[in-house]
PAGUGU-341699 format. One record per residue (C-alpha): residue number from 0; residue in one letter; chain; x, y, z. Coordinates in steps of 0.25 Angstrom, whole numbers, plus 2048, in hexadecimal, padded with zeros to 3 digits. Example, Ala and Ser with C-alpha at 12.3 -4.5 7.8 and 13.67 -1.06 7.14 Angstrom:
<recs>
    nr   rest   kette    xx    yy    zz
     0      A       A   831   7EE   81F
     1      S       A   837   7FC   81D
</recs>
This chain:
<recs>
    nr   rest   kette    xx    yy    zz
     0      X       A   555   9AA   8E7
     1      X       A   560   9B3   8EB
     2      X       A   563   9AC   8FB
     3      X       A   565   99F   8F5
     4      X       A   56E   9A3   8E8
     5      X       A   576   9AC   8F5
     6      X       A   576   9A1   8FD
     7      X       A   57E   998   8F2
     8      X       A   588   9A4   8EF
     9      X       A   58C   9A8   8FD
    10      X       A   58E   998   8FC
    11      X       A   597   998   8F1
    12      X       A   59D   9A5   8F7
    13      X       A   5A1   99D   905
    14      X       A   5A7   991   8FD
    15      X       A   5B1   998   8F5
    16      X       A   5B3   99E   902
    17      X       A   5B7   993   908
    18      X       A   5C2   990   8FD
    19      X       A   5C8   99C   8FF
    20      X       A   5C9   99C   90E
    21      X       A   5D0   98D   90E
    22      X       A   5DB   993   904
    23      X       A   5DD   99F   90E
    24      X       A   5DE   994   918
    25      X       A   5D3   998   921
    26      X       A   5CD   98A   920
    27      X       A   5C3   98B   92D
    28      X       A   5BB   996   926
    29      X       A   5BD   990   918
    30      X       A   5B6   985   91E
    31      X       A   5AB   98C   923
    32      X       A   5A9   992   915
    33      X       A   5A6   984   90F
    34      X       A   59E   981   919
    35      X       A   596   98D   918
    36      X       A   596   98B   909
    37      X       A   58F   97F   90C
    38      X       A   585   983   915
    39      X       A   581   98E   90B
    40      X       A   57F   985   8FF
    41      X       A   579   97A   906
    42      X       A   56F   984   90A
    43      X       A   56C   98D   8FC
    44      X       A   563   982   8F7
    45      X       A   55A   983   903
    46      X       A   55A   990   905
    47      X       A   555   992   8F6
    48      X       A   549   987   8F9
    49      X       A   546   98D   906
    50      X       A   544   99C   8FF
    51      X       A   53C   994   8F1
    52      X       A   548   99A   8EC
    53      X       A   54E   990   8E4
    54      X       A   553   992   8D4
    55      X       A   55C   98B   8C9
    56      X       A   565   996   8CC
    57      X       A   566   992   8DA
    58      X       A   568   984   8D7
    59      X       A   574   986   8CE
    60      X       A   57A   990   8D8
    61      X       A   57A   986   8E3
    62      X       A   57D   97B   8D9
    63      X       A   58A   983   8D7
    64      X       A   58D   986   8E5
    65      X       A   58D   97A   8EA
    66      X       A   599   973   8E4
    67      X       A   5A0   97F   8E9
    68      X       A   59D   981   8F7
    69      X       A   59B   970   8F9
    70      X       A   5A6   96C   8F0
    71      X       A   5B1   976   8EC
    72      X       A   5B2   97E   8F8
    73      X       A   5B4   974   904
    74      X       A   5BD   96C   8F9
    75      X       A   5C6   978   8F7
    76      X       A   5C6   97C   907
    77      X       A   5C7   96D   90B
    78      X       A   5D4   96C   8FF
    79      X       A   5DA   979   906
    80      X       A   5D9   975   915
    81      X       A   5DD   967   914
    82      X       A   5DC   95F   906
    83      X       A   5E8   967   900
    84      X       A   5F2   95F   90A
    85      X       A   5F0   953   904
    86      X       A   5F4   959   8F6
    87      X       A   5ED   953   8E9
    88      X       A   5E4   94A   8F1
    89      X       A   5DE   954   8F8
    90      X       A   5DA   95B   8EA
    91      X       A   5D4   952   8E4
    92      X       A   5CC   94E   8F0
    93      X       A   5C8   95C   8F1
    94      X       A   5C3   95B   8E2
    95      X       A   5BC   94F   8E4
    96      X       A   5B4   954   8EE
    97      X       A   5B1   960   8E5
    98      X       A   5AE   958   8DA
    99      X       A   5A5   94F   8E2
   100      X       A   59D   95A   8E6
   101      X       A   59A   960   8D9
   102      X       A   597   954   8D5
   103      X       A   58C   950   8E2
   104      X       A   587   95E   8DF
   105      X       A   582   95C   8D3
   106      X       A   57D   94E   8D4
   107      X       A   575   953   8DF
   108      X       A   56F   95D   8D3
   109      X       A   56E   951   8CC
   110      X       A   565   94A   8D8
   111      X       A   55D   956   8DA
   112      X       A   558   958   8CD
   113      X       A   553   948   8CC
   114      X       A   546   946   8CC
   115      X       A   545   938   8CB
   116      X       A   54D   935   8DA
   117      X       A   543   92E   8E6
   118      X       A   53F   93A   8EF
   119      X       A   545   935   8FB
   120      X       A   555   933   8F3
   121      X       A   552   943   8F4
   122      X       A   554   942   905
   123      X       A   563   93C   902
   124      X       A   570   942   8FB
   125      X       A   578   939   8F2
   126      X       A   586   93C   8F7
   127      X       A   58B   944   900
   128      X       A   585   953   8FE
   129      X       A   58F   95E   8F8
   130      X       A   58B   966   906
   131      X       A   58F   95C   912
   132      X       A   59A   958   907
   133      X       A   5A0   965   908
   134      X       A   59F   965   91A
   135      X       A   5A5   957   91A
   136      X       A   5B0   957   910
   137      X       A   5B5   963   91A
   138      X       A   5B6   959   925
   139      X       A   5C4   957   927
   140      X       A   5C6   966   926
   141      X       A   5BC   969   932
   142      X       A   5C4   95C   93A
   143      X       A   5D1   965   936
   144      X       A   5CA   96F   93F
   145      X       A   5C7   96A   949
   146      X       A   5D4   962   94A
   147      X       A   5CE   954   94A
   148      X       A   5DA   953   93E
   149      X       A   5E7   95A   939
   150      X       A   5E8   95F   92C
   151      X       A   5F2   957   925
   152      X       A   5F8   94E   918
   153      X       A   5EF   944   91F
   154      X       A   5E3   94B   922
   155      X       A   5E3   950   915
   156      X       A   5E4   943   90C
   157      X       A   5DA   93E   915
   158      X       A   5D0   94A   913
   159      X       A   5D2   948   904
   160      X       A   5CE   938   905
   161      X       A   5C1   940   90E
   162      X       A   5BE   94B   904
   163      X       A   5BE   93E   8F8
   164      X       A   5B4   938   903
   165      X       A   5A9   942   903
   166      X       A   5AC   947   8F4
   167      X       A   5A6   936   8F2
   168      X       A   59B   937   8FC
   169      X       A   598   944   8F5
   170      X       A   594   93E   8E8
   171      X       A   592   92F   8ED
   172      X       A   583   92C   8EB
   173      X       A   582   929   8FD
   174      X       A   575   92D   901
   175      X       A   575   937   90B
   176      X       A   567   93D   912
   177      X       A   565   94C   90E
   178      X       A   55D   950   91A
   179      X       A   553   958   90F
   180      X       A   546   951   915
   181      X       A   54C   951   924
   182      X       A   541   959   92B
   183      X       A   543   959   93D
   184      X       A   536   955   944
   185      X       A   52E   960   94B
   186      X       A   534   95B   957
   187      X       A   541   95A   955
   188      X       A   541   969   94F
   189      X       A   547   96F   95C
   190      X       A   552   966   95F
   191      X       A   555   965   94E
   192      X       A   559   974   94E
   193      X       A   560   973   95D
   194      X       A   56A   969   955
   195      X       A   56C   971   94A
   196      X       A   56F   97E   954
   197      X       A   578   974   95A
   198      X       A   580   970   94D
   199      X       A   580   97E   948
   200      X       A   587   981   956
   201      X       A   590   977   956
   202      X       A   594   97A   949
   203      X       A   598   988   94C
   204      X       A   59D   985   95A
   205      X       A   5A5   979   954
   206      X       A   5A5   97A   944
   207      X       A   5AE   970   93F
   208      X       A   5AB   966   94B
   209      X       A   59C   967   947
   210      X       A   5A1   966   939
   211      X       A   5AC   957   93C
   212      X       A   5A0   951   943
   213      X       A   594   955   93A
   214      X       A   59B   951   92F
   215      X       A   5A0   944   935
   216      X       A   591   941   938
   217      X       A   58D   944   92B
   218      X       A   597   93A   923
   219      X       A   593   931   92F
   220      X       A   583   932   92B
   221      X       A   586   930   91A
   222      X       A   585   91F   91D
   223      X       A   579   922   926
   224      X       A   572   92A   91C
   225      X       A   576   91D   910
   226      X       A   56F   914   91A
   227      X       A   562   91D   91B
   228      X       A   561   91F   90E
   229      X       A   564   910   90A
   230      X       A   559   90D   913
   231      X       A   54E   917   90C
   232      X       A   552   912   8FF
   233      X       A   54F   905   903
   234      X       A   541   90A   909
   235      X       A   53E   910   8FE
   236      X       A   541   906   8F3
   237      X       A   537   8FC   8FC
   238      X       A   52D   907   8FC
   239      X       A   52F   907   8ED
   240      X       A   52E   8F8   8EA
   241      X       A   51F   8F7   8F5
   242      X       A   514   8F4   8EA
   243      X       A   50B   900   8EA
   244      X       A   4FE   8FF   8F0
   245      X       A   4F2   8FF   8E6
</recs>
């Protein structure tokens, strides 16, 4: 029990980590903290399954973390590198986002504890999860980097009305597929893991290119994943009304 409980503080640990580099102005790295941050609580949970290790302690350990590491710590760097130019706005957009995530985070609790819900709801998220919110809400800062845009007044009103955009998918009720029951063919293993050794490649080669465009294709695939899921609901509601056979 103690790996998963470690895992979670060393999250916490790079999230607040993360704030304290973007007020010293070392954006790049604080950047990287919140991301790492990310990474580490999104894996906690699993990590705890995996080892047969999982208890209440845990739970509200990861519970707690979460609305740091996906919610106040990429608000804070995102308010520091960019959101402050736009004065009051910026703020606020910052503590909607925040806010939002607290409040995905626990609805998601909420979710996970209902019994009642069809199985196959449970292969779909309802909004936007607090883990891609925190990647994409960083979005502007990584197009900073690469110098797809200037920082600026601009720039900075406009990543506000964008921080306000994904704090409302976060808590929208858009159905977005988890992935939990994904499972790669046996003869698609080997070229499954050359992509990923590719990504992570790429990603270390050209981190906040990787980053613009996996984001990109990600808020790209969100109405792709409401049309999938309109379609199951509608196959399994005639599943639903077939007379059952005697």
């Amino acid at each position: 029990m103690v790996l998963p409980n470690l895992i979670t503080v060393l999250a916490i640990c790079a999230g607040l980590s993360g704030i304290r580099l973007a007020f010293e102005h070392r954006f790049e790295t604080a950047v990287v903290m919140v991301l790492v941050a990310a990474f580490l609580d999104g894996i906690d949970g699993r990590v705890a399954r995996m080892l047969k290790a999982t208890s209440k302690f845990g739970a509200q350990m990861d519970s707690l973390a979460d609305i740091v590491n996906f919610g106040v710590a990429p608000a804070l760097v995102l308010y520091a590198y960019l959101l402050d130019r736009a004065g009051s706005p910026g703020w606020i957009a910052a503590l909607l986002f925040a806010i939002a995530c607290g409040l995905r985070l626990a609805r998601f609790n909420v979710l996970d504890e209902d019994l009642e819900r069809p199985a196959w709801q449970a292969e779909y998220f309802v909004g936007v999860p607090a883990p891609a919110g925190a990647v994409i809400v960083l979005l502007p800062v990584y197009l900073v980097f690469i110098g797809a845009i200037e920082p600026g007044r601009t720039v900075a009103f406009i990543s506000s009305g964008f921080t306000v955009l994904i704090a409302i998918l976060l808590v929208s009720r858009l159905p977005i597929y988890s992935g939990k029951k994904f499972r790669i063919p046996g003869d698609k293993v080997l070229p499954g893991i050359l992509a990923v050794v590719f990504f992570v490649l790429l990603l270390s080669t050209y981190t906040w290119e990787t980053l613009a465009v996996s984001v990109i294709a990600y808020l790209l695939f969100l109405p792709l994943s409401a049309r999938a899921y309109s379609r199951r609901a509608a196959l399994e509601e005639a599943k639903a009304a077939e007379p059952s056979p005697e």
